[in-house]
N, C-alpha and C positions, 0 to 999 in steps of 0.2 A: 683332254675332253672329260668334261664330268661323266661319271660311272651313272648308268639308271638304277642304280640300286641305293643311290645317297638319297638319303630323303631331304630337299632339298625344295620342293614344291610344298606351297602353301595347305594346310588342310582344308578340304572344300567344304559346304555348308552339309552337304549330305553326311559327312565321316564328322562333324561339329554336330549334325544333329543326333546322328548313333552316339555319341559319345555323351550326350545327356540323357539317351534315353538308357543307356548305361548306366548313369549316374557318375558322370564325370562331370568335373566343373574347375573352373579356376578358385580356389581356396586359399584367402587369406588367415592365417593365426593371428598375428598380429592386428589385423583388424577387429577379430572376435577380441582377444584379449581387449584392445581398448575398447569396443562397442561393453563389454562385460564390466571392467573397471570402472570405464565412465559412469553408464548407468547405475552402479551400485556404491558410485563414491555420489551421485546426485542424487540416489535416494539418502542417500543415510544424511545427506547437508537437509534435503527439506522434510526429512520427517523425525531427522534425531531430536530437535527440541521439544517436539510434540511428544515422543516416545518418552522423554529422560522427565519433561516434568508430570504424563503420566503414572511412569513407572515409579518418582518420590513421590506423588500421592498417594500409590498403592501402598510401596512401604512404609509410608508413616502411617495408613489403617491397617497392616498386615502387623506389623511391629508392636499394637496396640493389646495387651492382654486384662483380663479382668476375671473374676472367679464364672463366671457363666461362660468365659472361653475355653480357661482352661479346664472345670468339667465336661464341659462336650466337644468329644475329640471331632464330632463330625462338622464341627464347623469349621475346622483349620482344614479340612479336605476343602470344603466348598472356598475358601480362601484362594487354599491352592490352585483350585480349579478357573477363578477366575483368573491367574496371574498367568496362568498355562492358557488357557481362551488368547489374550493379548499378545502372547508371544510369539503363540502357531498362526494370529492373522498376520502380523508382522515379517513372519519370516516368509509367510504365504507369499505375501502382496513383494517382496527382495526376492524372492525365487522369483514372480513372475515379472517383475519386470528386467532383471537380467537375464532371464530366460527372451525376452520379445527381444531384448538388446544382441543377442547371442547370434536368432532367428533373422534380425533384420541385415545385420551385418553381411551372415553367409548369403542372402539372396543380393546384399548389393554387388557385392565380389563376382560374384558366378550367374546369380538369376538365380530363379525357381525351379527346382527341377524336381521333381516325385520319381524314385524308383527304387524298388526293389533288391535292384540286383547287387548293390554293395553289399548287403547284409547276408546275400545270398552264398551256402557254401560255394566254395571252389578250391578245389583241394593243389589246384596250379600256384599257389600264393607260399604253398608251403614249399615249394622249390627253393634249397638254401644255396642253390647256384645263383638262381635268378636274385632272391635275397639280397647275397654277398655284395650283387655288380651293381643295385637298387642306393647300397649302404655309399656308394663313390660314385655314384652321380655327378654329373653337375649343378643338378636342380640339390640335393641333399649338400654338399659340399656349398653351394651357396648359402643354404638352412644354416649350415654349422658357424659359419663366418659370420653370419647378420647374427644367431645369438649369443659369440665370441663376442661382440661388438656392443649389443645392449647391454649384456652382461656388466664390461667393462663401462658403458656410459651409467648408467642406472648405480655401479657400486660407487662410481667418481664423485656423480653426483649426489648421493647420500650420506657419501661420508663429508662432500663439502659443507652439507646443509647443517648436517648433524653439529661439524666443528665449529662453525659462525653462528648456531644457537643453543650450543648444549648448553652453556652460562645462564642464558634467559629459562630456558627449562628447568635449571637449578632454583632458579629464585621462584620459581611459581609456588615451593612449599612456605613460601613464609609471608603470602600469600593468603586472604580469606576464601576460602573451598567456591564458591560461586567466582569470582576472579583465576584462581588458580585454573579451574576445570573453562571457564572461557579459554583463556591463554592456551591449555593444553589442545584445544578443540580449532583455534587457530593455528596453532604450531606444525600438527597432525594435516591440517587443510592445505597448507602451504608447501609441504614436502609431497602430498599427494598428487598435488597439483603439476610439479615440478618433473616427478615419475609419469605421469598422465602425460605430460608435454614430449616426454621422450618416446612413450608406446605412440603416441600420434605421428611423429616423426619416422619412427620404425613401418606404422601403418601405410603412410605415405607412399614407402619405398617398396613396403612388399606386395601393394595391391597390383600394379603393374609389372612389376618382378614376376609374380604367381602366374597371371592372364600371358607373358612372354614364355614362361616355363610347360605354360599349358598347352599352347599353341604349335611349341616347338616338339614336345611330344608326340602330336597327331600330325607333324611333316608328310609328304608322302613321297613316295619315287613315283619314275615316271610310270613304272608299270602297274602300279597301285589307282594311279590317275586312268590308263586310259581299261585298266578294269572298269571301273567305278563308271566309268563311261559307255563301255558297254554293257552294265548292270541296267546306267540307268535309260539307255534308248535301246536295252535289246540286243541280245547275242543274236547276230545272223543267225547261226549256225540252228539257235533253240527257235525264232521265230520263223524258218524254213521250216523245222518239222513240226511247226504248231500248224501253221499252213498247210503243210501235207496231210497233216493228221484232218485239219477241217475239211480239206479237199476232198479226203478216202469216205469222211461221213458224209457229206453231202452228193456223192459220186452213190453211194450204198440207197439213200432215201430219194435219189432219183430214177431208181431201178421201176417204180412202181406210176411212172409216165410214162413208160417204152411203148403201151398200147395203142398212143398217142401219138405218136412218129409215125413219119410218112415212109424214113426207110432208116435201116441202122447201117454204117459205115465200119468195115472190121479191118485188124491186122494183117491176117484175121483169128493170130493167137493171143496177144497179150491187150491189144486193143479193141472196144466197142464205144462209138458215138450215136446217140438216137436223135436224127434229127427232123424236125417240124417247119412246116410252112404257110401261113393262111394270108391269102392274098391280102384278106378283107379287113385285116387285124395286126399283122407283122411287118414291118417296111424290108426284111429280109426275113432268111430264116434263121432259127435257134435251133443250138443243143440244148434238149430237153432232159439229158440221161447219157452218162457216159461213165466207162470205168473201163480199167487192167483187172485181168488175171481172174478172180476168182469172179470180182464184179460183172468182167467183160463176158465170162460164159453165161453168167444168170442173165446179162441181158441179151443177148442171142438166145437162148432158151427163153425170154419171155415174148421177144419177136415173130420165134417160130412158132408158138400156141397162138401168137394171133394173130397172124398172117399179115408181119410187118415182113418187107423183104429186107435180108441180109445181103450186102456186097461184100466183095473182098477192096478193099483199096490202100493198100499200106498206110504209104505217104501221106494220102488224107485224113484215115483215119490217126493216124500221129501227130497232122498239124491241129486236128480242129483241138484234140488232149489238151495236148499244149497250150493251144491261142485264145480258141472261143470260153468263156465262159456260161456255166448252166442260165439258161432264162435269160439269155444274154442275144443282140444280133451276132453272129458270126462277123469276126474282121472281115472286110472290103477286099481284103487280097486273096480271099477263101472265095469271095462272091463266083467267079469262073468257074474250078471246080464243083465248087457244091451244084450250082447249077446246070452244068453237065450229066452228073449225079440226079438234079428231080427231071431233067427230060429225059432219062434213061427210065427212071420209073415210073413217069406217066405213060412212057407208049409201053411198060410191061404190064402196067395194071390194064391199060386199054386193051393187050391180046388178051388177058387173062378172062376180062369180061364177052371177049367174043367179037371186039369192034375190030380189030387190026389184026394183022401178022405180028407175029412173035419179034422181038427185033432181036438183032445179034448180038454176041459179047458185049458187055459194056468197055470201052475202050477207057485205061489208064487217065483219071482226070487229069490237069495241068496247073498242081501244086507249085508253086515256088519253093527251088530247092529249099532258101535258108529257113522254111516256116517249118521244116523238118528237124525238130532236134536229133533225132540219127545221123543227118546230115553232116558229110565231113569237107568242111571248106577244103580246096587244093591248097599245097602249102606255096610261097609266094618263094619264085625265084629270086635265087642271091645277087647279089651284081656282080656285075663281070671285074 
């Protein structure tokens, strides 16, 4: 049976999107290398004739002396200056477009990604354990083979190119200088070409090589998977006491309704329910105020200042906790009890006014056991 520790499951889009906001990415060299090459072997083909018979025009007026040059040294500055002007656009305009060729490359490979945190220290990176076991990779150990392997094609073919035209390269000196320097400028072209052919090849192989390496990296186990699962739909455990917690403040800022209640329902230690009834407005009644412990005394103290009546009723008062929620109608299975409950305190309010006799205890309402979380199911006989 596979181990849940083998990381063996695909990485999900969540742990693929941490890892670019990381700044992780699949990264081709080989591709930069030729996006790099190329570019700057097509520039120097479309602007070297422009450049070369600039730069003999320059030198044939820079080369140029006469007695008004050579007494004023400040004009071989200004000379200079303009040969330097030429130069630094030139090298400008070669940085910047192997620079885009560089740029466009890493976002084919990987995409775009903006972050910070590579460049950021992390002193875990100096770990020369971790180093060591980085150095014998698979990914690294395939690095080393693929550049075992251009190595050897890139010298094969150089030195084939070299040996089938070193002859021709011979004769280009005897040769007229405009012929010679075509020929050499061709000769140069054809061997570049040749090397270009083989980083593209190389390219080829390592863009999907890298995206496989990268992939394989961010694996996960199972228990990795169904983390990430409860991260992203919610620990029980943390959205229970998010809930409790909103329960306790809203349970605290319904203390200041309790005036409102026709009667409050007690433990009559650890539980208080304040509940309402308006024929003319409610299709049942609501808890309007309810709370434990420290809650459930302040609403009993805010009952007795103003002459809501207090019952004792365990049961109830632990089903409506549980069941009904605030502003809410009480559940249909409460409907009996609770209602046992407001005719007990109509005919107490009516003695209190003077209209009736006092009535007796209020008698145990008729909760349903299971609406009782106290309540302990009988445990279910074995078979015989």
């Amino acid at each position: 049976m596979e181990s849940s520790q083998e990381k063996s499951l695909p990485a999900s889009e969540r742990k693929l999107q941490k890892a670019r906001e990381d700044g992780q990415g699949a990264r081709s060299r080989d591709l930069s290398h030729l996006a790099i090459l190329g570019a700057g072997a097509a520039c120097v083909l479309a602007f070297m004739p422009t450049l070369m018979d600039h730069m003999q025009r320059a030198m044939s007026q820079q080369l140029v002396f006469d007695a008004r040059t050579v007494m004023t040294p400040a004009a071989m500055l200004e000379r200079l200056q303009a040969m330097l002007a030429v130069g630094l656009i030139a090298s400008a305009a070669f940085a910047v477009v192997t620079g885009a060729a560089a740029l466009l490359s890493g976002i084919g490979a990987g995409g775009w990604i903006m972050s910070l945190k590579p460049i950021s220290p992390q002193f875990n990176r100096l770990n020369p354990i971790s180093g060591f076991a980085n150095l014998f990779s698979g990914q690294q150990m395939a690095n080393v083979a693929k550049m075992v392997l251009m190595t050897v094609l890139l010298s094969y073919v150089g030195w084939k190119y070299m040996g089938t035209s070193i002859e021709k390269v011979a004769m280009l000196v005897l040769q007229p200088s405009a012929s010679a320097l075509r020929g050499a400028a061709e000769w140069l072209t054809g061997g570049v070409t040749l090397l270009l052919l083989i980083v593209l090849l190389a390219a080829l192989v390592d863009v999907p090589l890298q995206a496989f390496f990268f992939k394989s990296r961010l694996k996960m186990t199972h228990e990795e998977v169904k983390q990430e699962h409860k991260e992203s739909e919610g620990n029980p455990h943390t959205k229970s006491r998010i809930r409790q917690r909103q329960r306790e403040v809203a349970d605290r800022a319904s203390v200041a309704a309790v005036p409102k209640a026709d009667f409050v329902v007690t433990n009559p230690t650890h539980y208080s329910v304040a509940l309402r009834y308006d024929e003319a407005t409610m299709n049942a009644p609501q808890v309007i105020a309810r709370g434990t412990d420290l809650v459930a005394l302040k609403i009993r103290e805010v009952a007795a200042a103003h002459g809501v009546p207090v019952l004792q009723s365990p049961m109830l008062a632990r089903a409506l906790y549980a069941h009904a929620e605030l502003d809410q109608p009480i559940p249909a299975t409460l409907y009996t009890a609770v209602a046992q409950v407001l005719a007990y305190v109509y005919r107490l309010k009516t003695a209190l006014r003077g209209e009736g006799r006092m009535p007796e205890a209020m008698a145990e309402p008729q909760v349903p056991p299971e609406l009782d979380p106290h309540h302990k199911m009988p445990a279910a006989r074995g078979a015989a």
